[in-house]
C-alpha positions as CSV (number, residue, x, y, z in Angstrom):
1,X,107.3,86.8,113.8
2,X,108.3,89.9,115.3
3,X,108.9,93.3,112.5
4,X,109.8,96.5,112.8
5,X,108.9,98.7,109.8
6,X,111.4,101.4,109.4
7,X,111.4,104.5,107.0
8,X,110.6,108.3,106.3
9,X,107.3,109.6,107.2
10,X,105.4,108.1,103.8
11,X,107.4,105.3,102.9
12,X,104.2,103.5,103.0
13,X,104.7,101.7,106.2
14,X,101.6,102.0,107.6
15,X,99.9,100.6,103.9
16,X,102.5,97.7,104.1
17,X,101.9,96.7,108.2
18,X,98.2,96.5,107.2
19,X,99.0,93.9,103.7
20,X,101.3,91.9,106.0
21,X,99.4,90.9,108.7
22,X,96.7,89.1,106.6
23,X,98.6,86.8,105.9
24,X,101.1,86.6,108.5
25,X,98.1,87.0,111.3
26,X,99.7,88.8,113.9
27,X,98.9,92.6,114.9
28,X,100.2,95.7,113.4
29,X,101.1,97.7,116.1
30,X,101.7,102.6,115.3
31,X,102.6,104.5,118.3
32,X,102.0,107.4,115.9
33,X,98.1,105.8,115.7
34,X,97.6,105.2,119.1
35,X,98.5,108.5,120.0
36,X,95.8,110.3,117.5
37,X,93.3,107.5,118.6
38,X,93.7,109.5,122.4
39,X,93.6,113.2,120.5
40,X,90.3,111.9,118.9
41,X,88.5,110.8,122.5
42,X,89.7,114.2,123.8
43,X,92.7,112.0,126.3
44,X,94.1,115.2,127.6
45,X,97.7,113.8,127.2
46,X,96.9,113.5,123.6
47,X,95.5,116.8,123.3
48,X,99.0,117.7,124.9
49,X,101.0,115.9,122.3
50,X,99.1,117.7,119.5
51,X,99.3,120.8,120.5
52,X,103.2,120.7,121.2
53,X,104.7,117.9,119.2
54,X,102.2,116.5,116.5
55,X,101.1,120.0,114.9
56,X,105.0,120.8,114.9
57,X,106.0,118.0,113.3
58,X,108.1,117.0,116.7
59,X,108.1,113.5,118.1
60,X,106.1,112.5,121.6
61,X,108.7,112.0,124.2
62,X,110.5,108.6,124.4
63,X,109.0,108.3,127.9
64,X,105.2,108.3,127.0
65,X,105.6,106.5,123.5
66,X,108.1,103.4,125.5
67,X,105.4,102.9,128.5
68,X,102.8,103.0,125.8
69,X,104.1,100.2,123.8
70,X,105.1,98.2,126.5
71,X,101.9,98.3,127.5
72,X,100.6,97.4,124.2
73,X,103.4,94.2,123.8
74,X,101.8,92.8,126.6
75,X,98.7,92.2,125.4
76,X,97.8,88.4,124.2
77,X,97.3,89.2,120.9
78,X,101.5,90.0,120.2
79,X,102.7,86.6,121.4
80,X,102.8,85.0,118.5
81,X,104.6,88.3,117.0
82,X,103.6,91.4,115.5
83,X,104.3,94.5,112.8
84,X,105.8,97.5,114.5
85,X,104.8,100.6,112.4
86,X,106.6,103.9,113.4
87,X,108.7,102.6,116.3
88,X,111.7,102.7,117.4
89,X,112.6,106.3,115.6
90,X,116.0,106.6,117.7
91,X,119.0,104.1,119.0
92,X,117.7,105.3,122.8
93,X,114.2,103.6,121.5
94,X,115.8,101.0,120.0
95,X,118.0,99.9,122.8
96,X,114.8,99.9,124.7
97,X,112.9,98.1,122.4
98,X,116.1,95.6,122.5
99,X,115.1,95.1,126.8
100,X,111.0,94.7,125.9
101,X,111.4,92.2,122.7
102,X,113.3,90.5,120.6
103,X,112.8,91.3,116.7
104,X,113.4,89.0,113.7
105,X,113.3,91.2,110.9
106,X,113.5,95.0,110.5
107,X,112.4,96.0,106.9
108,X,113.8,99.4,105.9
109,X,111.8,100.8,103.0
110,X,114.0,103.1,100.6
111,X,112.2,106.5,99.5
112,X,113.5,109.5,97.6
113,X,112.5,112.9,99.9
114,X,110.7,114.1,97.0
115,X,108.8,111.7,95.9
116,X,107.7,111.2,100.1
117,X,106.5,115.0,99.5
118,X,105.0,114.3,96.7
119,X,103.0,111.1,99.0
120,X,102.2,113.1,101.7
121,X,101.0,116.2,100.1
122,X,98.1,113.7,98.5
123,X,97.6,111.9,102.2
124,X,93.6,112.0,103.5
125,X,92.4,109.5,105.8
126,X,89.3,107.6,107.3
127,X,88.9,107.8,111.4
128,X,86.4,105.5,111.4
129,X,88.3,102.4,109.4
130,X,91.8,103.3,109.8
131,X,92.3,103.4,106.0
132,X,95.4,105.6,104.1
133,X,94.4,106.8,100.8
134,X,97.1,108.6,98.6
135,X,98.3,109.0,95.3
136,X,98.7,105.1,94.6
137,X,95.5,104.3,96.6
138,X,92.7,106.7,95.5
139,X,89.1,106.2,97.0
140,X,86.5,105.6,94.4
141,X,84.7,109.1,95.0
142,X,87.0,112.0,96.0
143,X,87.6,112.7,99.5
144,X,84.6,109.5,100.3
145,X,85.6,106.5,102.2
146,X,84.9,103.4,99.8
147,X,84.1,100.9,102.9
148,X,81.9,103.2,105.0
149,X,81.4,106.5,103.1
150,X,82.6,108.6,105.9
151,X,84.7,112.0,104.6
152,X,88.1,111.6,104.6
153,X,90.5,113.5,106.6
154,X,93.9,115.2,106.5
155,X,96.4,114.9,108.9
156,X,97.3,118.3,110.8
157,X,100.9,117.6,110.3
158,X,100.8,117.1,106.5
159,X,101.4,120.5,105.4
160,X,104.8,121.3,103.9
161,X,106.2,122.6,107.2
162,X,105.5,119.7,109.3
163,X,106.7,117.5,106.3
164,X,109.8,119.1,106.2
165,X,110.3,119.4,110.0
166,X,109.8,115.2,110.3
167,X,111.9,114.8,107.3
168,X,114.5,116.6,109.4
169,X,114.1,115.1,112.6
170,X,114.0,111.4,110.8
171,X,117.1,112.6,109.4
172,X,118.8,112.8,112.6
173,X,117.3,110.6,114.9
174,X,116.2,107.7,112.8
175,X,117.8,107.6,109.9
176,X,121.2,106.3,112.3
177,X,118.6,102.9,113.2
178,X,119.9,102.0,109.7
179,X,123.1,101.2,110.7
180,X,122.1,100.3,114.1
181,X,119.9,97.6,112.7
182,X,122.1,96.5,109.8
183,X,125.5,95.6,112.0
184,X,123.0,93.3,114.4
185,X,122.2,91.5,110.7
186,X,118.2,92.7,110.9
187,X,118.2,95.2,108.1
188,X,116.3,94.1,104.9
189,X,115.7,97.0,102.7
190,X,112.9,97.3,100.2
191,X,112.7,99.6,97.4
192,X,109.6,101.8,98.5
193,X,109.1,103.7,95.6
194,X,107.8,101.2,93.7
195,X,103.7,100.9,93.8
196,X,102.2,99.4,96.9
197,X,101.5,96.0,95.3
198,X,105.2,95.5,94.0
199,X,106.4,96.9,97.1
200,X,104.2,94.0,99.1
201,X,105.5,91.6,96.3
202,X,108.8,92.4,97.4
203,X,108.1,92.1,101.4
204,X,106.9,88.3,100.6
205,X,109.9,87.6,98.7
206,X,112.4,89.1,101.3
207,X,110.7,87.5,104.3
208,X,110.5,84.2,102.3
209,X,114.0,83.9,102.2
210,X,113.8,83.6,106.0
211,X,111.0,81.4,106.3
């Protein structure tokens, strides 16, 4: 099965990809992950995309974040499908996308502005296990890793300038996938301000019905 996740920067896509592919055992695939994965082993491009996109709150260019996915689709583990976290974020990507793989289900979670804000501004993660904790997912001690005790992090572009910048940018580059998606009959959209667990509730149910 073949998904692309699709909403705002804290929709809780990333939280959802990880719940999904227990059970549906294929890989959940972030461009946006990848890409920090490269700034943390000091890759010079990824220092580059820090320093003049990421800490901005600006997207990577379509060329590097395309050849990097392709790349990644190629791999064994995706042919039997995967979860596509944080890609496509514009019809350009998207019609790429289209010429790399085709998708079965796009799931479009639904997510006020505020309370994304409200997400974000709560936001530390682990490097070392690739856990989000937040508002709805609080670690057992504060700022403390509960599955390797490592210190948890924030992201450099979750400060209220960034998160307002990406909120822009998703405004008018990805927001349009919506339609995009939903006149190719794709587009299943799941109300993401619920708690995570309801939220996955709801992502069985809706993929269920195509099962």
């Amino acid at each position: 099965m073949r998904i692309v996740l699709l909403g705002v920067p804290g929709a809780g896509k990333g939280l959802q990809a990880k719940i999904m592919v227990e059970y549906l055992k294929v890989p959940s695939i972030s461009t946006g992950e990848m890409m920090r994965e490269m700034v943390d082993a000091g890759n010079p491009l990824g220092i580059k995309l820090r320093d003049e996109y990421f800490a901005r709150g600006l997207l990577a260019p379509d060329d590097i974040t395309i050849e990097l996915l392709r790349q990644r689709l190629e791999k064994t583990d995706c042919k039997t499908g995967f979860v596509l976290d944080g890609f496509p974020r514009s019809e350009f990507q998207a019609e790429s996308l289209e010429k790399i793989a085709r998708l079965n289900h796009v799931l479009y979670f639904e997510v006020p502005d505020s309370e994304v804000i409200n997400r974000l501004s709560h936001r530390e993660n682990c490097n070392s296990c690739k856990i989000t904790y937040g508002r709805d997912l609080k670690p057992k001690q504060p700022h403390v890793c509960d599955k390797c005790n490592n210190q948890l992090t924030k992201r450099d572009d979750d400060n209220p300038e960034s998160i307002k910048t990406r909120l822009e940018v998703y405004k008018a580059k990805t927001a349009p996938l919506v339609l995009f998606y939903e006149a190719k009959g794709l587009l299943r959209k799941i109300d993401g301000s619920q708690p995570y667990p309801i939220v996955a509730d709801d992502v069985r149910i809706v993929l269920g019905h195509f099962v």
